[in-house]
C-alpha positions in Angstrom: -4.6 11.9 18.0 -4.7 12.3 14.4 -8.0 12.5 12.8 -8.1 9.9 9.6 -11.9 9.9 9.5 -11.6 14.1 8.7 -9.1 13.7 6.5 -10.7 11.0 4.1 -13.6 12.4 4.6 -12.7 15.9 2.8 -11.1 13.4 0.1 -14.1 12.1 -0.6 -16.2 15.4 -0.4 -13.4 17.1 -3.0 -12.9 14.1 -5.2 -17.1 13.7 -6.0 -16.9 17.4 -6.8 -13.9 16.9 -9.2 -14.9 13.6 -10.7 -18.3 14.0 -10.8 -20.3 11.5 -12.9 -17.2 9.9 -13.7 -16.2 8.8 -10.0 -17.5 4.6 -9.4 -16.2 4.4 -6.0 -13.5 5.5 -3.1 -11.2 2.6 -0.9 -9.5 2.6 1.8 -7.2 0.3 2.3 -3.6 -0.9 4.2 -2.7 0.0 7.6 -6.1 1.5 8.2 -8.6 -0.7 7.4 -6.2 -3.3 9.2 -6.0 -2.1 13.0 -2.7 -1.0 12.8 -2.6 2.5 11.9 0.0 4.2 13.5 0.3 8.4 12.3 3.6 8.3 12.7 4.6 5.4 10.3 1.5 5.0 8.4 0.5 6.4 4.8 -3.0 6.6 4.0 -3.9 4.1 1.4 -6.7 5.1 -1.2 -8.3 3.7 -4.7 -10.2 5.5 -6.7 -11.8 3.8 -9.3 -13.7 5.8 -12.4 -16.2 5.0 -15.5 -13.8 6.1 -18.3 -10.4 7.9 -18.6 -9.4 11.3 -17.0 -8.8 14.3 -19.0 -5.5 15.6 -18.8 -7.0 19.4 -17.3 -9.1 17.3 -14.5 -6.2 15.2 -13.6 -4.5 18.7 -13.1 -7.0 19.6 -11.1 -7.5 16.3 -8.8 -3.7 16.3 -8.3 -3.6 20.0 -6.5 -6.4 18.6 -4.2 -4.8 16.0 -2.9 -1.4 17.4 -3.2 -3.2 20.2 -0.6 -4.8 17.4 1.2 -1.7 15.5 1.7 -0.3 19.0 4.0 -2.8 17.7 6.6 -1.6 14.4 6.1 0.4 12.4 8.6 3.8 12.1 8.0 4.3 9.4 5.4 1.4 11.0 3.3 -1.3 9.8 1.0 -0.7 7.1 -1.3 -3.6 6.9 -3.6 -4.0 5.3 -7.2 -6.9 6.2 -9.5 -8.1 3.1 -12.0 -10.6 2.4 -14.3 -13.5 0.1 -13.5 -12.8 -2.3 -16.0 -9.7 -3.1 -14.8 -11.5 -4.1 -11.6 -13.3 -6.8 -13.0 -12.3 -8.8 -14.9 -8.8 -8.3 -13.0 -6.2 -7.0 -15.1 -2.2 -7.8 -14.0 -0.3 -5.7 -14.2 -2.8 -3.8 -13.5 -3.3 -0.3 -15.7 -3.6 2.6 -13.3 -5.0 6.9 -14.7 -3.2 8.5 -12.3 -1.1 7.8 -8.6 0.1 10.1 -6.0 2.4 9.5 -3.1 5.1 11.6 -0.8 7.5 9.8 -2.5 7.3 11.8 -5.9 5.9 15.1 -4.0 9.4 17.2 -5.6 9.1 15.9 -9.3 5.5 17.2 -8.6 6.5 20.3 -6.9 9.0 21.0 -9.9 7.0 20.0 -12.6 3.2 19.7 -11.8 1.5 19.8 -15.6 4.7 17.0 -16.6 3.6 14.9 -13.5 -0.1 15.4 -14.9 0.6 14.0 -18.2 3.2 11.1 -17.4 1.9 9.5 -14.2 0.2 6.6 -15.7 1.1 3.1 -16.8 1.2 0.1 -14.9 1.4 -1.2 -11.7 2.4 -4.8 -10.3 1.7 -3.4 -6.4 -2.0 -2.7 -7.1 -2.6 -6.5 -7.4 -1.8 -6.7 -3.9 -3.7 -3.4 -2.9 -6.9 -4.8 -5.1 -6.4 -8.2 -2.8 -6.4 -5.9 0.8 -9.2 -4.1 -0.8 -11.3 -7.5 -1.6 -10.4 -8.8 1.6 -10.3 -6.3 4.1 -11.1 -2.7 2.7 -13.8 0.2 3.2 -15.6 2.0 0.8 -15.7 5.4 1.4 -17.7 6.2 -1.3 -19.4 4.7 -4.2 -20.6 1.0 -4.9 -19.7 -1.4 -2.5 -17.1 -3.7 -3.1 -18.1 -6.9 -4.4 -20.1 -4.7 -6.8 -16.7 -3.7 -8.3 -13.5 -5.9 -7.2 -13.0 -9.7 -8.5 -11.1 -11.3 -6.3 -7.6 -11.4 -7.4 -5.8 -14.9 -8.4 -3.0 -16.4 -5.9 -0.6 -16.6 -9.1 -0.8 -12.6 -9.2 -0.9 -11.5 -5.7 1.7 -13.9 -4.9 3.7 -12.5 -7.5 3.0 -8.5 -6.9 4.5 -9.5 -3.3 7.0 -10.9 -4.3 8.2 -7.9 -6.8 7.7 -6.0 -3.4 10.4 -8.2 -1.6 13.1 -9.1 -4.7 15.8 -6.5 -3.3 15.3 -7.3 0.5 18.9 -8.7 0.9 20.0 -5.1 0.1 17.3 -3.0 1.1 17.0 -4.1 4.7 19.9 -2.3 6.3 18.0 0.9 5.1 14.7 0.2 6.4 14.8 -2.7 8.5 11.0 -2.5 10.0 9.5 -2.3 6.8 11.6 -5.0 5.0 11.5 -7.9 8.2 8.1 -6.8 8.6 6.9 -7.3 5.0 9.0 -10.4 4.9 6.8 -11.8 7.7 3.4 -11.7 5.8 4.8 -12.3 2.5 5.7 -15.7 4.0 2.5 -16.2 6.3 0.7 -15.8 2.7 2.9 -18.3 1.0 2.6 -20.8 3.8 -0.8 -20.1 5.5 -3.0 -17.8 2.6 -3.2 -15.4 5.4 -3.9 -11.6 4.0 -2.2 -9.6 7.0 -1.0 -6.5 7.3 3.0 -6.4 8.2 2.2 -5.9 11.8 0.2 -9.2 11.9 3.2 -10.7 9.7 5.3 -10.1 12.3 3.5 -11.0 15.2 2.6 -14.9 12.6 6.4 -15.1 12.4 6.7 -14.6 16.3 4.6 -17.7 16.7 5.2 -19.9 13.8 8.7 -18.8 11.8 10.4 -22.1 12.5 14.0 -20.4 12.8 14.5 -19.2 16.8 17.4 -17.2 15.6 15.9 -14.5 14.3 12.9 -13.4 16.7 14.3 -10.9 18.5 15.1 -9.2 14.9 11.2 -9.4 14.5 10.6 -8.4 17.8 12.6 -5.1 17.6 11.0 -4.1 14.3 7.2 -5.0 15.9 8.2 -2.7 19.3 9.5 0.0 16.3 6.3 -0.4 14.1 4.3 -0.1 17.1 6.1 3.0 19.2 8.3 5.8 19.0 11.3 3.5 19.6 14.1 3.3 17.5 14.6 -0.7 16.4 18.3 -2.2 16.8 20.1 -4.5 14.9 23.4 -6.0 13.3 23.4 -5.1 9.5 24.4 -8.7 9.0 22.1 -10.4 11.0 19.4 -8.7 9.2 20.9 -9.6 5.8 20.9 -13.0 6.7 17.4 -12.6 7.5 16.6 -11.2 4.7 18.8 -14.7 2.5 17.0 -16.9 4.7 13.3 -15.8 4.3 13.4 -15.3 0.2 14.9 -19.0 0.5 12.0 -19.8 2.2 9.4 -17.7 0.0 10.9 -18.6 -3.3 11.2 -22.5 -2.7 
């Protein structure tokens, strides 16, 4: 069984003696905090939040420690953002991040470490929604607790940083099917119900109160996927009409 607690917990260690004075607080958040982590399909979700902006040598620095930390990782990686505390409260959307790392950019970082360094920054509609898990449901790891540092982020911004998250589901489904029908599912139990769930408990909402029959057994394949080492089936087309249906619902 994979160890997360180890893992996280040499994050911490390595990211107090990098950020020193500067560091307000370390969150763990997503699958994690939410009962459904699964090391084979799972990233491990982190915030870091800090006093005042990062020099460009320390980001340097903090990037090769978790770059090395992310070798131990499980297979999707770390995903891990680092903001300022002001941005925390009062909430800024988009929301302004210092610095982000995930397994998706590790060979622009591999090929080009200093120019990663110096251009990962900007904005970021997704954190809205990783600020609202984090308020919600998430852990501090390290630092002031989180009411001490997170308002609580408005419905008109989560519900729009979701939806940014879902715009090209139509197209991106065939291509990851679990993800997309599973993300579908909570987008909509959030629009309907206000429920903050992770995808797994999207899917299993949709099993019980998606008003369509037609498409449970698409939900149920990519629940018995998200949850095992089975492979989910489906016909491309059924899933794109998934996909039509629920942004009709969502965006009604």
């Amino acid at each position: 069984m994979y160890h997360l607690k180890e893992l996280t917990d040499r994050f911490t260690q390595q990211s107090r003696s990098i950020l020193r004075d500067n560091l307000t607080g370390i969150y763990l958040h997503g699958s994690a905090v939410m009962g459904c982590f699964n090391e084979k399909k799972s990233d491990i979700d982190l915030l870091v939040v800090v006093k005042n902006g990062i020099p460009t040598d320390v980001k340097k620095q903090y990037l090769a420690m978790v770059y090395e930390l992310n070798k131990d990782a499980p297979e999707k990686g770390i995903e891990m953002s680092v903001v300022k505390e002001s941005v925390c409260d009062p909430f800024v959307y988009p929301t302004p991040f210092e610095l982000h790392f995930s397994a998706g950019h590790l060979d622009w970082y591999r090929s080009d470490p200093d120019g990663y360094a110096e251009k990962m920054n900007g904005t970021d509609k997704d954190l809205a929604a990783h600020f609202t898990i984090i308020f919600h449901r998430g852990k501090t790891l390290y630092g002031k607790e989180i009411p001490q540092v997170f308002a609580q982020v408005s419905r008109e911004d989560y519900m729009d940083s979701i939806r940014s998250d879902i715009k090209n589901a139509k197209e991106d489904i065939t291509e990851d099917p679990t993800y997309i029908t599973l993300n579908l599912c909570r987008v909509l139990a959030y629009k309907k119900d206000g429920l903050i769930l992770s995808k797994q408990e999207g899917g299993e909402w949709a099993q019980k109160f998606l008003c369509s029959e037609e498409y449970k057994a698409l939900i149920s394949g990519a629940l018995d996927e998200y949850r095992t080492d089975r492979a989910m089936t489906f016909a491309p087309a059924e899933a794109q009409s998934f996909a039509e249906y629920m942004l009709g619902v969502i965006n009604e």
